[in-house]
Backbone as a ProteinNet text record, in pm:
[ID]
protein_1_A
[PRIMARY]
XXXXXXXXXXXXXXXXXXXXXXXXXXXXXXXXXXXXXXXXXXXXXXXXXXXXXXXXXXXXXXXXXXXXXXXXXXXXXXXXXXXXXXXXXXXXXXXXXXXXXXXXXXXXXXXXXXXX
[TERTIARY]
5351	5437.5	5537.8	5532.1	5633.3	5801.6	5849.4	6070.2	6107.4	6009.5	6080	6016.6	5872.3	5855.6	5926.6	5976.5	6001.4	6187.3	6219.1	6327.8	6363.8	6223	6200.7	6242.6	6184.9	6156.9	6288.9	6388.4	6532.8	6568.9	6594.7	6639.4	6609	6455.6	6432	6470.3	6546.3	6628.1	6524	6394.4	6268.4	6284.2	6244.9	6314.5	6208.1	6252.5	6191.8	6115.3	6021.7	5957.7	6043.9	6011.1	6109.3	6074.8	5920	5875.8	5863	5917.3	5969.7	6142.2	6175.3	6334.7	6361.9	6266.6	6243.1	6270.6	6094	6090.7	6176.1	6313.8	6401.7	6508.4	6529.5	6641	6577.8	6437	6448.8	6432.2	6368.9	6326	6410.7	6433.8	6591.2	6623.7	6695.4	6845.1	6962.9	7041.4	7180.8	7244.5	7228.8	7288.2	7199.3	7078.8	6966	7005.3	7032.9	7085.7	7197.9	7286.9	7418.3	7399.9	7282.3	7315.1	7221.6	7124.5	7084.1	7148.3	7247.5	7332.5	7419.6	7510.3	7599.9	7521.7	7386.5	7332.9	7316.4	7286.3	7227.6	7372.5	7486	7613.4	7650.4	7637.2	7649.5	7621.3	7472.3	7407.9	7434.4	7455.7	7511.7	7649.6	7754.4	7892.3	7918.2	7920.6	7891.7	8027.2	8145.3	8273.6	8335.7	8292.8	8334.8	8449.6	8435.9	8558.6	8517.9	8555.8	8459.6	8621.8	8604.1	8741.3	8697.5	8789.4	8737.6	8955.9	8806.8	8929.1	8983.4	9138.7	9174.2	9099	9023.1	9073.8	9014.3	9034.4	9006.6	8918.3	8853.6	8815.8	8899.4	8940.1	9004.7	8927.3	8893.7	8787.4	8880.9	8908.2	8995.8	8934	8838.4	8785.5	8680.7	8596.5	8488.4	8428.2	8486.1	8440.2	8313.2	8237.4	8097	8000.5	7972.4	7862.2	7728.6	7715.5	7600.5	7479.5	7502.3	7466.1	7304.7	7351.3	7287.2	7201.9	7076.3	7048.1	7043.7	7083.5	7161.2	7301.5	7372.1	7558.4	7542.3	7641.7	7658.8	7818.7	7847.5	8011.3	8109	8009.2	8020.3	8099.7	8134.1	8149.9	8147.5	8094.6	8097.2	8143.6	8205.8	8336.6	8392.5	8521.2	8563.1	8559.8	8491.6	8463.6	8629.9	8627.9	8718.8	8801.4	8662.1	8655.9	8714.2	8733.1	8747.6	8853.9	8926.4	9000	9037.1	9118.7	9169	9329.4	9283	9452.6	9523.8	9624.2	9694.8	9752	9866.9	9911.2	9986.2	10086.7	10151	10082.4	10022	9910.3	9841.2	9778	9708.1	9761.5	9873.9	9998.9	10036.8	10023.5	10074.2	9994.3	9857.4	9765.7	9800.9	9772.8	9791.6	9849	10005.2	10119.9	10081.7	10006.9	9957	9903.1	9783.8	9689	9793.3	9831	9918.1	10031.8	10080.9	10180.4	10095	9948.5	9905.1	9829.1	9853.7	9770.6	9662.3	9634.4	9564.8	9509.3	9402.2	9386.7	9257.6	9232.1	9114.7	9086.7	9099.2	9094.5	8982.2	8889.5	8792.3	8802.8	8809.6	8847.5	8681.6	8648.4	8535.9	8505.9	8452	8491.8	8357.4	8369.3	8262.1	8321.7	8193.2	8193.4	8246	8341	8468.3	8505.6	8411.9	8484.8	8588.8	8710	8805.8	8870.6	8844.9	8941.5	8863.4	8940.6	8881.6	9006.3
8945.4	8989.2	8877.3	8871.8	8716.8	8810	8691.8	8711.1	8789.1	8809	8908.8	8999	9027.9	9147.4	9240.6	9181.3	9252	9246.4	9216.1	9243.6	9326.1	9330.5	9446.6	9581.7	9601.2	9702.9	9742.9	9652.1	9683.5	9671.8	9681.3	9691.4	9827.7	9880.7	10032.3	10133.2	10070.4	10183.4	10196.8	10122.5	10127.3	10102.7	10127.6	10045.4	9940.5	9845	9765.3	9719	9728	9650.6	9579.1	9557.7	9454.8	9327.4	9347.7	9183.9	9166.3	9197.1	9200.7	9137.1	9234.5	9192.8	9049.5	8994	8903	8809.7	8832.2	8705.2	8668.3	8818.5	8757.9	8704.9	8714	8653.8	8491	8478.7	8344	8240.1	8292.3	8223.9	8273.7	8390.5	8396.1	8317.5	8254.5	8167.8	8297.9	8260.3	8319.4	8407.2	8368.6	8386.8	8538	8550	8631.2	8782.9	8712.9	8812.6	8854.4	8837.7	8882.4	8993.6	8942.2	9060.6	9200.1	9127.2	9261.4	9364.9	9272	9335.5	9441.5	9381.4	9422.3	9563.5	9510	9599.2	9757.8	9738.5	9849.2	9929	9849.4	9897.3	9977.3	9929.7	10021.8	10150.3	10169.2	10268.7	10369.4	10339	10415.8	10467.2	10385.1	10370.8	10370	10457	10411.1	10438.5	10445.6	10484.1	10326.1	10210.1	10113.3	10053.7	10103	10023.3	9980	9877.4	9811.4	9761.4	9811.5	9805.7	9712.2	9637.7	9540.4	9560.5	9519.6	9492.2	9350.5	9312.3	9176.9	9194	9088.6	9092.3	8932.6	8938.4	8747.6	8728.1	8655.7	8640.1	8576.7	8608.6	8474.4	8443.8	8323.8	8295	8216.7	8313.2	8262.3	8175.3	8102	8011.4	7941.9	7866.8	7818.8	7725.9	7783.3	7715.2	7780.9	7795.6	7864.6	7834.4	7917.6	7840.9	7984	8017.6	8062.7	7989.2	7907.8	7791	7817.9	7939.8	7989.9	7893.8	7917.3	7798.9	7779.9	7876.4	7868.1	7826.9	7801.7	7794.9	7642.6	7611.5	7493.2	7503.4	7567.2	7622.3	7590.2	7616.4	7606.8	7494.7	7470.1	7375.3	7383.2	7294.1	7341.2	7324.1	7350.5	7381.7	7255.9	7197.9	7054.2	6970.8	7008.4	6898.5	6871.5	6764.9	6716.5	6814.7	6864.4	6930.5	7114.9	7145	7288.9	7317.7	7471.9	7518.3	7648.8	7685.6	7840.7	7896.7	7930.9	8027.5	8091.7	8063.8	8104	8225.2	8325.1	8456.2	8424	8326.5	8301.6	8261.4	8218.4	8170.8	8302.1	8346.4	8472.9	8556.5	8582.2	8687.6	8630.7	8498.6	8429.7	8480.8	8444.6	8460.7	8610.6	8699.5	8881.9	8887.4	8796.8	8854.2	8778.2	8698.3	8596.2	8705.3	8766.5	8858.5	8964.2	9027.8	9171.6	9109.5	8986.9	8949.9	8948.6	8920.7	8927.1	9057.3	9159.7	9250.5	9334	9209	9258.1	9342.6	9410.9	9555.8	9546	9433.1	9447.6	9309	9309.6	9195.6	9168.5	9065.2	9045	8947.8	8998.6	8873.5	8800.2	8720.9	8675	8548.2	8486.2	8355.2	8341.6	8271.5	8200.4	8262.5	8285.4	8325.6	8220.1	8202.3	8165	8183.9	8118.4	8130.1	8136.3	8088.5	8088.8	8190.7	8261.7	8398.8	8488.9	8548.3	8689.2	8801.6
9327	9219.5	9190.7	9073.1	9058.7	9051.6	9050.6	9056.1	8911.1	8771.9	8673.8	8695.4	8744.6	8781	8881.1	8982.9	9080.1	9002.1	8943.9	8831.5	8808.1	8678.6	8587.7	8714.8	8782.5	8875.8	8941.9	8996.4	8993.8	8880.2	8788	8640.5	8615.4	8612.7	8579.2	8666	8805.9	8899.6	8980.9	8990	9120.7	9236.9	9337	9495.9	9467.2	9555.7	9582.2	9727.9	9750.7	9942.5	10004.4	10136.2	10209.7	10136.9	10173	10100.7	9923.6	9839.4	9765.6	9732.1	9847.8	9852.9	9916.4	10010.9	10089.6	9933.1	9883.3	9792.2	9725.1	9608	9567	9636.9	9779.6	9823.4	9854.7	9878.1	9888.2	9731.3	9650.9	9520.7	9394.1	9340.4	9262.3	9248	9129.2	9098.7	9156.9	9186.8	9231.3	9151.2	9013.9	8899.2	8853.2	8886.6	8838.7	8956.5	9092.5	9226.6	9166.6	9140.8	9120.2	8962.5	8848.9	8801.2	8845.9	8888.7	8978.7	9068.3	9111.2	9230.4	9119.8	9009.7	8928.8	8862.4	8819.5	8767.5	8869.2	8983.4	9090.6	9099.7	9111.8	9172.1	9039.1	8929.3	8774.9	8742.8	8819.5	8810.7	8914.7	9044.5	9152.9	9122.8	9061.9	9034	8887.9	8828.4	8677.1	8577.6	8673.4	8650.5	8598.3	8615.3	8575.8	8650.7	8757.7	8862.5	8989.3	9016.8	9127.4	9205.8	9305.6	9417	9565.9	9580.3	9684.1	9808	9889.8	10016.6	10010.9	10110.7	10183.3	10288	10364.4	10469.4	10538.9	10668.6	10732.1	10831	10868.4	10997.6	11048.7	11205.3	11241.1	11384.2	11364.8	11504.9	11591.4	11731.4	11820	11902.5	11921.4	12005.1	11947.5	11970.6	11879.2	12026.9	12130	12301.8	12318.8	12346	12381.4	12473.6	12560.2	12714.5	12603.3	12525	12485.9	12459.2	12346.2	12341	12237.1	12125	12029.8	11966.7	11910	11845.6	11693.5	11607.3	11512	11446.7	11593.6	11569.9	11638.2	11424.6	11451.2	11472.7	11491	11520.1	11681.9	11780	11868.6	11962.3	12024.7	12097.2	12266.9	12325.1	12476	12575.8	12683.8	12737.6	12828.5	12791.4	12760.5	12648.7	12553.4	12469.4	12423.3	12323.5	12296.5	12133.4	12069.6	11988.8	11982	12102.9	12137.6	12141.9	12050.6	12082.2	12131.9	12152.3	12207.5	12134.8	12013.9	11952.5	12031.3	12007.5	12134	12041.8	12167.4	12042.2	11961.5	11930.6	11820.6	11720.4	11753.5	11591.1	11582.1	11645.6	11590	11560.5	11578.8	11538.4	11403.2	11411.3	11237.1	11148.4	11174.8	11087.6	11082.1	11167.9	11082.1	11022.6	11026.3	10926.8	10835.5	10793	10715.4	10617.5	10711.6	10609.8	10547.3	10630.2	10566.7	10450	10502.3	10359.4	10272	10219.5	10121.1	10093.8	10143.7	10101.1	10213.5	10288.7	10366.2	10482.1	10425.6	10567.9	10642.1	10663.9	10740.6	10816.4	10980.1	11062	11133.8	11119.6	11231.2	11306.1	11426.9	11526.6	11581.3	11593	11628.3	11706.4	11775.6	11870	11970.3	12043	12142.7	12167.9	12342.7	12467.8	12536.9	12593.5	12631	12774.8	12894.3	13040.5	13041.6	12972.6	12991.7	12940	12868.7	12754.1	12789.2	12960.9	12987.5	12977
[MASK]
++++++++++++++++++++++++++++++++++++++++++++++++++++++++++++++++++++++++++++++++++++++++++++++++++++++++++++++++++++

């Protein structure tokens, strides 16, 4: 099935297959995803208001003995590159988020021998 067929088919309110959904997330222009997306959320939501949250990640470490093979994020324990937020900075950053609005915090980080 080519990328306007399987379109057409979210356009007429059809589900779509995994492998379907597969193909438009890899071959789509971006531009083509987004009105699909706009379009689906229209039809579910058709009140015309689209409401969004603040909120941050803040990654307290980026030290890691995991050693994932996707994360280029990482760093491993000593490097010269590694850090550890300490609570004043991470306390900054919340009041950071909430001065602007924000209600929603994800803290996220390497596995961290050291931050038990």
């Amino acid at each position: 099935m080519t990328i306007e067929q399987i379109a057409t088919k979210v356009r007429a309110g059809q589900r779509v297959t995994a492998d379907e959904a597969l193909e438009l997330y890899r071959r789509a222009p971006t531009a083509l995803l987004g009105h699909l997306a706009d379009a689906v959320r229209a039809r579910k939501h058709p009140g015309g208001i689209v409401t969004y949250i603040i909120d941050r990640n803040v990654n307290y470490t980026n030290v890691c003995v995991a050693k994932c093979n996707f994360c280029a994020f990482y760093r491993p324990v000593g490097s010269p590159e590694g850090y550890v937020l300490g609570f004043d900075e991470l306390f900054r950053k919340i009041d950071e988020t909430i001065a602007v609005g924000g209600v929603q915090l994800l803290m996220q980080g390497g596995h961290n021998p050291i931050c038990r």
